[in-house]
PLY file of the C-alpha trace (Angstrom):
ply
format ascii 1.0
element vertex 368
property float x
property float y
property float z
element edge 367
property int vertex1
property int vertex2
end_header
106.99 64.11 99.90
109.39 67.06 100.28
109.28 67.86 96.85
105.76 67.26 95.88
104.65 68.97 93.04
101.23 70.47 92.97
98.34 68.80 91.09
95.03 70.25 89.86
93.59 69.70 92.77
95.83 71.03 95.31
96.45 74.00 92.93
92.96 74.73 93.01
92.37 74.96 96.68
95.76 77.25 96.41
93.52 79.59 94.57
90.03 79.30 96.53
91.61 79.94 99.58
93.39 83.20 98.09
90.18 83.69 97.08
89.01 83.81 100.21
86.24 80.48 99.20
88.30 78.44 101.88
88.65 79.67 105.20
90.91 76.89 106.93
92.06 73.40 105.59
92.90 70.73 108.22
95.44 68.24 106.12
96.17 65.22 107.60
99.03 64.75 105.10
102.74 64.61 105.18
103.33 65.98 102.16
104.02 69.52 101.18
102.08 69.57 97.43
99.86 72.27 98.84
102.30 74.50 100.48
103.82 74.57 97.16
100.83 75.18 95.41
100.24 78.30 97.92
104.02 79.67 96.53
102.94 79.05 92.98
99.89 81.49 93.49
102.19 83.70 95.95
100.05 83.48 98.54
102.62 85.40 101.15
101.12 87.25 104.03
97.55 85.90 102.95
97.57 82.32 103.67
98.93 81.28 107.09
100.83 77.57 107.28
101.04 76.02 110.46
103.44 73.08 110.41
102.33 72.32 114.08
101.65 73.54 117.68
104.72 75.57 117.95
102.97 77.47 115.11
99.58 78.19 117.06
100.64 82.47 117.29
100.56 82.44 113.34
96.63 81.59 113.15
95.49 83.85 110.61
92.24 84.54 108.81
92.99 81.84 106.07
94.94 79.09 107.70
96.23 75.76 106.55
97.18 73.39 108.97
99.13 70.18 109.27
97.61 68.73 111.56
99.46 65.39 112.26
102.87 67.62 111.50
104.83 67.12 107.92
107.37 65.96 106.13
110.42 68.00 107.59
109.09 67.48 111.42
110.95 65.28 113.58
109.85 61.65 113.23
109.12 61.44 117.52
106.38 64.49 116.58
104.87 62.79 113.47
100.97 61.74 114.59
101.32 58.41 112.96
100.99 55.69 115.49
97.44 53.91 116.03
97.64 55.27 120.01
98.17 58.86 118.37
95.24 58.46 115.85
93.05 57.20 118.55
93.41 58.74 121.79
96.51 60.93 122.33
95.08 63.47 120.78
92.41 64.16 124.20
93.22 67.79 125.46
95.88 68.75 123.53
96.80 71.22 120.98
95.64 68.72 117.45
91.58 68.84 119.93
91.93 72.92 119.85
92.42 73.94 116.55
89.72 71.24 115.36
86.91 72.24 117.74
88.14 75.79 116.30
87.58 75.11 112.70
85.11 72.34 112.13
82.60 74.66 114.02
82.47 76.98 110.62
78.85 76.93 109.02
80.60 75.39 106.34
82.30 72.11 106.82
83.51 69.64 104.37
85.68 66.52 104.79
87.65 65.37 101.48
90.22 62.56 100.79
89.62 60.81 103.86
89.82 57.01 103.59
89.17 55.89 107.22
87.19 57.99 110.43
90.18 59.74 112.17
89.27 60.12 115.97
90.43 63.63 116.25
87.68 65.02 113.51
84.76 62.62 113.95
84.80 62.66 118.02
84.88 66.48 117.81
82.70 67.25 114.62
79.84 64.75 116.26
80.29 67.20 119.70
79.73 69.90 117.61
76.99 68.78 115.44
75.18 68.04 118.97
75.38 71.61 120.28
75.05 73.73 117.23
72.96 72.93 114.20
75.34 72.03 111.71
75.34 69.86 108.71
78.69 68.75 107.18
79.44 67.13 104.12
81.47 64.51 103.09
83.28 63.84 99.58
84.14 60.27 98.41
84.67 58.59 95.51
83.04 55.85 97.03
79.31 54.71 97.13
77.62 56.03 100.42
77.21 52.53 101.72
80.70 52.14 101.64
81.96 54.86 103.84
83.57 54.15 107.02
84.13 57.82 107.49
80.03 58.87 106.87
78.91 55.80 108.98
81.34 56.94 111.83
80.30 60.57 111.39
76.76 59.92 111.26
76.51 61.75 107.89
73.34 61.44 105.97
72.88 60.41 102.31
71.90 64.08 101.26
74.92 65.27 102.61
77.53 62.94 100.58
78.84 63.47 97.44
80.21 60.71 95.70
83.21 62.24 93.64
87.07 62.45 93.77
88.31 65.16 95.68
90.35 66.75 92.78
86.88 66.42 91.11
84.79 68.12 93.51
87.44 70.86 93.80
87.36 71.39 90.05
83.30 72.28 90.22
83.69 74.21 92.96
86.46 76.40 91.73
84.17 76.38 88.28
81.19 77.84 90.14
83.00 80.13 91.77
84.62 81.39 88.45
81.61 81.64 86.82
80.38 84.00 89.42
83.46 86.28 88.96
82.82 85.82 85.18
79.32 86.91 85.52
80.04 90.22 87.92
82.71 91.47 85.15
80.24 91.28 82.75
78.26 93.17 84.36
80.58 95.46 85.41
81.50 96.25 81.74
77.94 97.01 81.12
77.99 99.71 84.16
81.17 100.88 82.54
79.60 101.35 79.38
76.75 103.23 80.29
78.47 105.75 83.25
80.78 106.63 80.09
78.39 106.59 77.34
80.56 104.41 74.94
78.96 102.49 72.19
77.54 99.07 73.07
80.02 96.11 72.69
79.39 92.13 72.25
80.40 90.91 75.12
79.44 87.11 74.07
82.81 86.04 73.37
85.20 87.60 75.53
82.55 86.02 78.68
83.08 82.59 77.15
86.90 82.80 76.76
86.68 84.16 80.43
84.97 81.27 81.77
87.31 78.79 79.83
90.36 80.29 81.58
88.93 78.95 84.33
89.80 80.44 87.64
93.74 80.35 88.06
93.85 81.53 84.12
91.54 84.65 85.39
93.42 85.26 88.14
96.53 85.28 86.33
95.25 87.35 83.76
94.25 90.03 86.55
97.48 90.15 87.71
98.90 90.16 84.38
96.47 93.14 83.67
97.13 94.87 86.92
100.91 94.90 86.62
101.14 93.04 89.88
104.11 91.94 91.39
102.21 88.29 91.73
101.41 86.11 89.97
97.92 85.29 90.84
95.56 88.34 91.55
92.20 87.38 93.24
89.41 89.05 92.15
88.37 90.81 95.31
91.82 91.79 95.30
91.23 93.89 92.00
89.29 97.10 91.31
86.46 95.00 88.75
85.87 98.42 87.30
89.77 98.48 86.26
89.15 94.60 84.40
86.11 96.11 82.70
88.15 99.53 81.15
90.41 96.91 79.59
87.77 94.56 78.38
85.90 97.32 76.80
89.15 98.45 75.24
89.65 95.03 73.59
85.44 94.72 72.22
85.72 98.12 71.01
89.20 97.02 68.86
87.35 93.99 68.06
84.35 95.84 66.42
86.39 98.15 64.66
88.48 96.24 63.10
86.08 93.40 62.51
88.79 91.03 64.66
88.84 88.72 66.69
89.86 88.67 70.30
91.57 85.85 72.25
92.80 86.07 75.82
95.71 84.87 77.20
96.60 84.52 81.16
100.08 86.00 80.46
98.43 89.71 79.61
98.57 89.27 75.76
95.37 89.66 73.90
96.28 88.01 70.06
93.16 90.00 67.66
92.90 87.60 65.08
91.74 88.85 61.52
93.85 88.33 57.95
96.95 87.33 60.39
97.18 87.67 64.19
98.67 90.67 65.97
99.42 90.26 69.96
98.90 93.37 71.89
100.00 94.00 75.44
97.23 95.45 77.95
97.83 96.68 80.91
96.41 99.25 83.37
97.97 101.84 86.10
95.10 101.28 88.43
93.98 104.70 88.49
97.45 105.26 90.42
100.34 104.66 89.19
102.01 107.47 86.85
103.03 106.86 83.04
106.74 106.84 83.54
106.15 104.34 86.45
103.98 101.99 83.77
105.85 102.64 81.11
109.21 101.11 82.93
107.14 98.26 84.77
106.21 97.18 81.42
109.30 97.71 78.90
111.32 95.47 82.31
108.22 93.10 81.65
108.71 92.55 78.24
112.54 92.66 78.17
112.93 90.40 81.01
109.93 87.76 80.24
108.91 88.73 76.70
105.01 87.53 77.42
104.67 85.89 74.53
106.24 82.14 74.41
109.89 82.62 72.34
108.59 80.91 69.05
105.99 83.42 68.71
106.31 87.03 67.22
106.49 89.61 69.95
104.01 92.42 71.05
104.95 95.51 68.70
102.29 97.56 71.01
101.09 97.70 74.92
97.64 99.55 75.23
97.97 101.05 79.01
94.61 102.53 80.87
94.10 103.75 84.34
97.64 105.83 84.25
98.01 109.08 85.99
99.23 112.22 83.86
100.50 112.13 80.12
102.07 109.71 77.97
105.73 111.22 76.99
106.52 110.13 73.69
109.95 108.98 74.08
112.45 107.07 71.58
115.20 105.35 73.20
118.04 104.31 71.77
117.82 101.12 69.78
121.24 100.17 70.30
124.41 101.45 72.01
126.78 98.14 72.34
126.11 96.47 68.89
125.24 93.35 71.93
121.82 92.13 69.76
120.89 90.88 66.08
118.34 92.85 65.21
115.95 89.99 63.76
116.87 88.17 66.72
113.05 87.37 68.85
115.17 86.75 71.57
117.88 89.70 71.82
116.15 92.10 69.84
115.54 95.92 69.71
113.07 96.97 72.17
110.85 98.43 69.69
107.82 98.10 72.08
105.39 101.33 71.93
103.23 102.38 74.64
100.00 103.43 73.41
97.11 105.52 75.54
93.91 103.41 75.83
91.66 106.55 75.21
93.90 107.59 72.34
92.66 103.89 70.49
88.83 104.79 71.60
88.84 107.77 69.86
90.85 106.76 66.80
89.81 104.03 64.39
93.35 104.16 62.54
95.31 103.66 65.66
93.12 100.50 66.64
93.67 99.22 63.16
97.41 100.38 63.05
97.49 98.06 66.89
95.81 94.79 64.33
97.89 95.19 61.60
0 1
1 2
2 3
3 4
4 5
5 6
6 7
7 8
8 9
9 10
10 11
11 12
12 13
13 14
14 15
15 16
16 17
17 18
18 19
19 20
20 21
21 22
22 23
23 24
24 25
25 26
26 27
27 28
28 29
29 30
30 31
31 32
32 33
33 34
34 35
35 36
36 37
37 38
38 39
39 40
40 41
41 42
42 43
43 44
44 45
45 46
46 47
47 48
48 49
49 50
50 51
51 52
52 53
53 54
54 55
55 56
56 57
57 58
58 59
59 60
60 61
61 62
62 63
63 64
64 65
65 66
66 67
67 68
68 69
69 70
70 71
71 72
72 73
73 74
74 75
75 76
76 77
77 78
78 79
79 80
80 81
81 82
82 83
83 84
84 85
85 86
86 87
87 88
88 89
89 90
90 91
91 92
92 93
93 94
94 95
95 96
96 97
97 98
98 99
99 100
100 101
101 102
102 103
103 104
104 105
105 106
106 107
107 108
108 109
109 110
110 111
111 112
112 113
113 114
114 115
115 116
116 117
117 118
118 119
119 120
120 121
121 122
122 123
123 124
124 125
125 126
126 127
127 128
128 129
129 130
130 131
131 132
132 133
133 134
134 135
135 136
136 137
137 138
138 139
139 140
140 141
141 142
142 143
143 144
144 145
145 146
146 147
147 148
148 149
149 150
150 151
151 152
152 153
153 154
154 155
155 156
156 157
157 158
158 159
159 160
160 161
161 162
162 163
163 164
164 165
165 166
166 167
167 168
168 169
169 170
170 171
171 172
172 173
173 174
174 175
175 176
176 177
177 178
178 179
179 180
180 181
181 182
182 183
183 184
184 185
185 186
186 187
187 188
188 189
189 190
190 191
191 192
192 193
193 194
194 195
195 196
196 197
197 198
198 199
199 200
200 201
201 202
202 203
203 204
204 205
205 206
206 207
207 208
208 209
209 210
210 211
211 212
212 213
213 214
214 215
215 216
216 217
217 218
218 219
219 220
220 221
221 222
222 223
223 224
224 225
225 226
226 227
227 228
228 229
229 230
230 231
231 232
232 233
233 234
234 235
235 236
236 237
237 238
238 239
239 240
240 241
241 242
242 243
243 244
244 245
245 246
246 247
247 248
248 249
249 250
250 251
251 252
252 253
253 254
254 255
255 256
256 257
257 258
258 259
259 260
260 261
261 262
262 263
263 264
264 265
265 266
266 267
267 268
268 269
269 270
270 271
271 272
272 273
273 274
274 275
275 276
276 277
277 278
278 279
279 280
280 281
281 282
282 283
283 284
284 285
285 286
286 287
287 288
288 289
289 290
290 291
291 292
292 293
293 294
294 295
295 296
296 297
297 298
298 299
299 300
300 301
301 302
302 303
303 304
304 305
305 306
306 307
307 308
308 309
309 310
310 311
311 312
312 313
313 314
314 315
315 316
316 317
317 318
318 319
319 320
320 321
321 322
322 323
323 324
324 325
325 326
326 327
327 328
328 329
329 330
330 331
331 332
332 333
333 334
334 335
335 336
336 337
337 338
338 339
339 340
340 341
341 342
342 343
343 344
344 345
345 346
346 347
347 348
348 349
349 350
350 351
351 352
352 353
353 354
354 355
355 356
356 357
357 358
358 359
359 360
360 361
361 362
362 363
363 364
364 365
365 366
366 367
């Protein structure tokens, strides 16, 4: 249970909570699947994990809690015995942080076989002095729910699915609402700079099929963060819309074909496939500071996968002051073969964004 490796599921409530969808999950696991999920998405100083009462000062604004301790606590402090479950929990520190949380105007209970005192003592409290309505997931029929008939849940507020399941629509609805508001936003870029119109049609669709962890790793990708999952509050939208204007306008022009990757790479596909790098300064960071963040990039994790051709060009936008052309040298201890894809020349140019917007031979030159 130590080493538990993240599923969909857990990997998308990883990403909700960074999100910010998920304010607090109560596990009553051992296992440690989501805490690795939550380093997968580097969810450091966001995302607060409290193995247990001696953890109560680290309550943050996201928060995920063991709540009947984990793998690595000491097997006297594991909440596992039926006197535990039942009644040992009365006025101590596992009563606290649930009358805390299930309080929310948002509660749902997920992968819960059988009631567990602690939540359905305390959640029917609650539901009797404030007028909330939690809901229940199962992949049982309602009839069949110890948990609902113990909670006094109603049929309208049960949803018979899998909890991986339910996790997967709601981290679909909640892309498609990112999906939609970057649309839009490349619209209001569009019009505040008066650029041509663009077809946005495709690019939305390969947007939505990323799915949310593919956007947010194509944010970060995009952003030049330092992690590898970038939610999208976390990210200037009007940033993600430059660059997605950038790649309809080369698309039009050249009569291409754009496909996204998560890793930062968009491949136009016409008579063959070029891969272009994209990348933005955020408004903030200078050229020379871009310009090494992404030649380290590339030399140290290529973006592209080793048995495909590597990015010739990296379009940067959002970067303060000039682009200095600069040739460095190709080679000065004979220590590569030249057609090698893996030790290689850097022969990586940096190209300005508005440079390809004004120019129709440089956006074909970035195709060819």
């Amino acid at each position: 249970m130590a080493t538990a490796r993240p599923n969909e599921g857990t990997l998308l409530t990883a990403a909700l909570m960074r999100e910010r969808v998920i304010g607090c999950v109560l596990s009553l696991n051992y296992d440690m699947s989501v805490v690795h999920a939550l380093s997968e998405l580097d969810s450091r100083g966001e995302v607060s994990i409290l193995a247990g009462p001696e953890d109560h000062n680290r309550l943050g604004q996201i928060n995920f809690i063991f709540l009947h301790r984990n793998v690595h606590a000491d097997a006297d402090d594991l909440i596992i015995r039926r006197d535990q479950l039942e009644t040992a929990w009365r006025n101590r520190w596992e009563e606290v942080v649930v009358a805390r949380f299930l309080g929310a105007p948002a509660t749902v209970f997920a992968g819960l076989g059988s009631p567990a005192e602690v939540l359905t003592e305390t959640m029917r409290a609650i539901m009797a002095a404030i007028a909330v309505r939690p809901t229940l997931v199962d992949p049982r029929p309602f009839g069949d729910s110890e948990f609902a008939r113990a909670l006094g849940i109603e049929e309208r507020d049960y949803v018979q699915s899998a909890w991986s399941q339910f996790m997967r629509v709601l981290a679909e609805r909640v892309a498609l609402q990112h999906v939609r508001d970057t649309i839009q936003a490349c619209s209001t870029f569009i019009e505040a700079n008066a650029f041509e119109a663009e077809d946005f049609a495709g690019l939305e669709a390969q947007l939505r099929d990323l799915g949310l962890i593919g956007a947010g790793r194509l944010r970060a990708a995009w952003m030049l963060s330092p992690s590898p999952y970038a939610p999208c509050a976390a990210v200037d939208i009007r940033l993600v819309a430059d660059l997605l204007c950038l790649v309809g306008s080369v698309e039009r022009r050249t009569e291409t074909t754009a496909r996204l990757s998560p890793g930062g790479i968009v491949y136009f596909v016409g008579k063959g496939v070029a891969s272009v790098i994209v990348a933005s300064g955020s408004g903030v960071l200078r050229w020379t500071t871009v310009e090494a963040e992404v030649r380290h990039r590339y030399r140290q994790s290529p973006f592209a996968p080793p048995d495909e051709k590597r990015p010739r060009f990296a379009v940067i936008a959002g970067a303060q002051g000039q682009l200095m052309p600069v040739t460095p040298p190709v080679d000065i201890v004979g220590s590569f073969h030249p057609e090698s894809l893996v030790s290689g020349p850097d022969l990586l140019e940096l190209v300005d964004a508005d440079a390809v917007r004004r120019d129709d031979g440089l956006a074909r030159k970035l195709v060819s």
